[in-house]
C-alpha positions as CSV (number, residue, x, y, z in Angstrom):
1,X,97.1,96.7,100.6
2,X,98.5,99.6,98.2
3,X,99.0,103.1,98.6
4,X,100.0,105.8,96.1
5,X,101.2,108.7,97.6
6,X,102.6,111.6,96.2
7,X,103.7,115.2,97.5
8,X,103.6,118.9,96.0
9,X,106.8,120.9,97.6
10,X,105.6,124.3,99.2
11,X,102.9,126.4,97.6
12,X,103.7,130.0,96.3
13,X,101.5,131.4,99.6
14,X,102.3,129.8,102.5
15,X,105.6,127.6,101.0
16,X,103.3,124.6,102.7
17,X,103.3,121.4,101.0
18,X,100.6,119.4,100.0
19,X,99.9,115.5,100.8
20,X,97.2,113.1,98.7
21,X,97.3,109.4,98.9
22,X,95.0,106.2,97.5
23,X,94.6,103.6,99.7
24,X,93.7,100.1,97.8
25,X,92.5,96.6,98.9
26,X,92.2,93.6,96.4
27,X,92.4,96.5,93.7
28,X,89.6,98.5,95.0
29,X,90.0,102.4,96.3
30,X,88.9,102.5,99.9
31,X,90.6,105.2,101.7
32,X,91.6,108.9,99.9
33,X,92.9,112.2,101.3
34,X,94.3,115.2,100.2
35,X,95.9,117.5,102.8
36,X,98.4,120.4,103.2
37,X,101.1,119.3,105.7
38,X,101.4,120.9,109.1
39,X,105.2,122.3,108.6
40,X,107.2,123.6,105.9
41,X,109.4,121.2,104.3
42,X,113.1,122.2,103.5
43,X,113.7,120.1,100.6
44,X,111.3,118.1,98.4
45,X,112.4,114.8,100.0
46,X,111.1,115.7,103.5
47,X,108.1,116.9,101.7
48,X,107.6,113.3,100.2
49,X,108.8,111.8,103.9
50,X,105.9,113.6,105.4
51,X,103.4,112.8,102.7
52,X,105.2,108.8,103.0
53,X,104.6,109.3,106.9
54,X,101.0,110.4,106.5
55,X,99.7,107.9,104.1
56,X,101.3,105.1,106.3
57,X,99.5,106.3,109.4
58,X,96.2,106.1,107.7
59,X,96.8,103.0,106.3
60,X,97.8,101.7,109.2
61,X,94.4,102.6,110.5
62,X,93.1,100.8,107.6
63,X,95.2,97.8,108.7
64,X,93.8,97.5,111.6
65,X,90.4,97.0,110.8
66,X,91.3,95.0,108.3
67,X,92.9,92.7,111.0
68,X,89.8,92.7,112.6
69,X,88.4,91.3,110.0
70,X,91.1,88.6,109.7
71,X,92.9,89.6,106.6
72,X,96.4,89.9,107.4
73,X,97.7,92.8,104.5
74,X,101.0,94.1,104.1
75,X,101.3,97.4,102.6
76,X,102.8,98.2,99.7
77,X,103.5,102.0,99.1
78,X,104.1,103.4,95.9
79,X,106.2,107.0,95.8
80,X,107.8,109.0,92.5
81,X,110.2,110.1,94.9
82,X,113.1,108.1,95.0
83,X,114.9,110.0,97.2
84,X,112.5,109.7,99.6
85,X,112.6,105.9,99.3
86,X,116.3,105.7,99.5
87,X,116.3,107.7,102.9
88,X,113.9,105.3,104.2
89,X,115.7,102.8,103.4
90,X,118.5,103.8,105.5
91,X,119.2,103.8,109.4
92,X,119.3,106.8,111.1
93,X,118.8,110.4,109.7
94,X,122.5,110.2,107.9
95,X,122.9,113.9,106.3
96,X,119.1,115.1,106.8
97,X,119.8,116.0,110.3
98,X,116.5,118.5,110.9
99,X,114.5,115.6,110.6
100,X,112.4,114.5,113.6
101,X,112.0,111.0,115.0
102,X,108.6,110.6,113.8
103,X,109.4,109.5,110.6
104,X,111.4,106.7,112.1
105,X,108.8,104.4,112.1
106,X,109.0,104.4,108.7
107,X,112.4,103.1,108.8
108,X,111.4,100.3,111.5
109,X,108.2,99.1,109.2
110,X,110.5,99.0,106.6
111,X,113.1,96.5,108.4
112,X,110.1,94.4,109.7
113,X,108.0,93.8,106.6
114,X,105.6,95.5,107.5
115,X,105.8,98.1,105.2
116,X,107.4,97.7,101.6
117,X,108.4,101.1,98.9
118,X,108.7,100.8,95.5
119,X,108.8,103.6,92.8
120,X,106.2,104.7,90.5
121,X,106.7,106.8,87.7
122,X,105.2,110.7,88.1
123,X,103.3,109.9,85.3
124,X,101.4,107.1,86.5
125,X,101.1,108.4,90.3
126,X,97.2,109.1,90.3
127,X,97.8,110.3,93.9
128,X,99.5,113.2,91.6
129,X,95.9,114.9,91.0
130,X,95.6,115.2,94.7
131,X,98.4,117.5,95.1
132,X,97.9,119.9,92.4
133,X,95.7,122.9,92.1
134,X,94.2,123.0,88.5
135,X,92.1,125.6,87.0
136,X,90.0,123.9,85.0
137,X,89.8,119.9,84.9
138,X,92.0,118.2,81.7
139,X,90.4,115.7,80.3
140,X,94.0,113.9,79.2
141,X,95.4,114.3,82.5
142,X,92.6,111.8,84.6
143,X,93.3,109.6,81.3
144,X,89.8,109.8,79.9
145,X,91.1,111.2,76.5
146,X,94.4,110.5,74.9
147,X,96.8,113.5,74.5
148,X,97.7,114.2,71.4
């Protein structure tokens, strides 16, 4: 299973950050969302945390049908934010000390391989269109005519 997740840091009204996430299985979408997250971040990488924490929650309900089924998956999640990735990657909260415990899971799917990150360039992190408010659709930006 992959999942593209991406985060927008606070919005000029309410300085609430947005969350959107893909959820793939043998290459095929089958799980979206786009919400604003319940708290205000204090720094873009708790923003991407929250958006990381989200998207593995509902994949993880994804999972679980899927192991009803009797695929076995792994999920692989894809982030631009490689602070956000590093941090998981850690133990503990280190210098982020505001941080709750609920994005320790993260940590502990991580150390049982349950739950791989890798980086994905901004520019090819579709889960970016979730997160931004546009005014008009682009053609270039959903990749359906080249940019000049």
């Amino acid at each position: 299973m992959e999942v593209i997740v991406d985060a927008s840091w606070g919005n000029a009204n309410d300085r609430r950050s947005s969350t959107g996430a893909l959820i793939y299985f043998g290459g095929c979408l089958i799980s979206s969302f786009s919400r604003t997250q319940k708290v205000v971040a204090m720094s873009s990488c708790e923003a991407e945390l929250t958006a990381i924490q989200s998207a593995v929650s509902e994949a993880a309900n994804v999972l679980h049908v899927l192991e009803e089924l009797g695929w076995n998956p792994k999920i692989k999640m894809l982030t631009d934010s490689t602070a956000a990735i590093a941090f998981a990657h850690r133990r503990g909260v280190g210098r982020i000390k505001h941080l709750d415990l609920r994005r320790f899971f993260i940590q502990d799917w991580l150390r049982s391989q349950r739950l791989s990150l890798a980086h994905i360039p901004t520019e090819a992190n579709a889960a970016d269109l979730l997160t931004k408010a546009f005014s008009s659709v682009d053609p270039a930006r959903l990749g359906l005519v080249r940019a000049n």
